[in-house]
Steps between C-alpha positions, in 0.01 A plus 500: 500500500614839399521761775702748748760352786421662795768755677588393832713881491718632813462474846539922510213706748419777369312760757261764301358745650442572837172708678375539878108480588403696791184460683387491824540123621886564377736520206530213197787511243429378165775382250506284211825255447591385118676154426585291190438188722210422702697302769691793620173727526325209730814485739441840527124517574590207767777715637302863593158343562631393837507883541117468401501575155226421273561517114385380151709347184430601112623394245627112581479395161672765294882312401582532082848404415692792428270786610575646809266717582191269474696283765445672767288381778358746769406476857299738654559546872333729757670486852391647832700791634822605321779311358870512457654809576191734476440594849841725458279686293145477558339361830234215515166710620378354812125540581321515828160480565299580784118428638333544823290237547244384740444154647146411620502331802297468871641461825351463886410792623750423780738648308314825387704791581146719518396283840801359642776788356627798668535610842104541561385159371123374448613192614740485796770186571225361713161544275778334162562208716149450592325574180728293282488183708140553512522519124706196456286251760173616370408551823369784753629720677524360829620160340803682335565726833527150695717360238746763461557529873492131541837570247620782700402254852885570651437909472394763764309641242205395353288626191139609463279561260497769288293812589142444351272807644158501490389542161200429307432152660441700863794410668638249638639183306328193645093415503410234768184409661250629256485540092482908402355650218860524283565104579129360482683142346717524837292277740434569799810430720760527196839699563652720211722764385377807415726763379429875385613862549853551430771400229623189693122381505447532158801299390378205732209566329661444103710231651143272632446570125815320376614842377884485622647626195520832331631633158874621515650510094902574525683739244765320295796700321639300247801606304619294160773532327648392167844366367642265322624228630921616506440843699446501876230793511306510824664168645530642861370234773556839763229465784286202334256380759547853740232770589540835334357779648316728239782750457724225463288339239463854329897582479601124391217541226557862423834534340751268366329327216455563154159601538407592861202433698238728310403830659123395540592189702747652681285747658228235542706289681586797730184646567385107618380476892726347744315221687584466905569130655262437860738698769606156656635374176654836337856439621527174253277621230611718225277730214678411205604382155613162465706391221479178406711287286552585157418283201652488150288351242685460151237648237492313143757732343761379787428873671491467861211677693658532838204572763436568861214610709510676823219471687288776796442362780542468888770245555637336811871625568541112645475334163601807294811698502490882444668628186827693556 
């Protein structure tokens, strides 16, 4: 059969052109590389895609004897970041991103600065202890006075119940001997709690009612970043798992990074209420940002999206230390 003998050619690279995409999840370079011989062009690709770089080949089945320039085969190759020499000359753009988030959650009302926060409390030491184990037997509150102090057996000081008033039920907080007009299911000769007429009586009121719980979302600053995978940008492990106090939070965030913390949530952040531990606990609690550990995803162009959240809170100084 008549026909053309295929050209193995040289084993010769031959880098064309070279340009730099910008954007704001990082920098790509983009280059093509000519060769007379296919084998040297896939050692190549094999070579730099451990650097994740993702590519294409044309023309695999050009090869005439005796013309050159139809020989050529061509690899087209985008990289993350920059390559050879180039950061003497240009820098790979880093991007950072930040959102303040919020995390739904609910938690006991035990722990809801409004009642047991602050010097002046709703709730003092005694009524929290009380209440909650009330809350947690299901019981009254004579049950859950007994059973605390039955805890509390070896101290000189006992606890009693919270302050109740007379309130709408008329007073008092037990019915015996005769059914009333509130308790007509009673019988005559029952014994139970009636509470009414101040704070403390109203929450052992919602807790009867199962409702122990309140709403308390969290804010959530999260700052990502973007590289590729041969620069070190925002690799810092400084004060992972401490407590940052707000202005702490606001300087680390502030300045420093390629793009800073946004004006908007910077003075968000710093116009946000501080919440107060119960007085008894405030030496080992702490109002604060935590920072938790930071996690490095590797996106599908081999760009890595470096993240980590700190998160508002009241956190015990026991199992959290303070930022420096």
């Amino acid at each position: 059969m008549a026909g053309y003998t295929q050209y193995l050619g040289t084993a010769a690279l031959v880098f064309g052109p070279l340009s730099i995409e910008y954007g704001p999840k990082g920098s790509v370079s983009h280059f093509t590389v000519t060769c007379a011989q296919i084998g040297p062009l896939i050692n190549y690709y094999n070579y730099i895609v451990q650097y994740g770089a993702s590519g294409s080949f044309k023309g695999l089945d050009r090869g005439v004897d005796g013309i050159t320039q139809a020989l050529e085969k061509e690899l087209t190759v985008s990289v993350p970041g920059l390559i050879n020499n180039l950061g003497n000359v240009i820098s790979e753009l880093y991007f950072d991103q930040w959102e303040l988030l919020t995390n739904e959650a609910t938690d006991t009302i035990f722990a809801n600065p409004l009642l047991v926060g602050g010097n002046s409390p709703i709730l003092d030491y005694n009524d929290k202890v009380v209440l909650s184990r009330m809350a947690r037997t299901g019981s009254n509150m004579k049950t859950a006075v007994d059973s605390c102090n039955l805890d509390i057996a070896t101290s000189p000081y006992g606890l009693i119940p919270p302050t109740v008033g007379a309130g709408p039920f008329g007073g008092g907080k037990t019915v015996a001997g005769k059914a009333t007009p509130q308790f007509q299911n009673a019988g005559v000769g029952a014994t139970i709690d009636v509470y009414g007429g101040t704070a403390q009586a109203q929450i052992a009121v919602e807790i009867q009612k199962s409702q122990t719980e309140y709403e308390s979302p969290t804010y959530t600053l999260r700052h990502t970043s973007y590289c590729s995978a041969t620069q070190t940008y925002n690799n810092s492990i400084a004060n992972t798992q401490k407590i940052y106090t707000p202005a702490q939070l606001l300087s680390e965030c502030g300045s420093g990074w390629t793009y800073n913390l946004p004006p908007r949530l910077y003075s968000k952040i710093a116009s946000i209420p501080i919440k107060y531990a119960p007085l008894n606990e405030s030496p080992y609690s702490s109002w604060g940002w935590l920072k938790r550990i930071t996690r490095e995803p590797v996106m599908s162009n081999f760009m890595v999206e470096v993240s980590t959240e700190y998160s508002l809170g009241l956190w015990s100084n026991l199992k959290y230390a303070n930022a420096t």
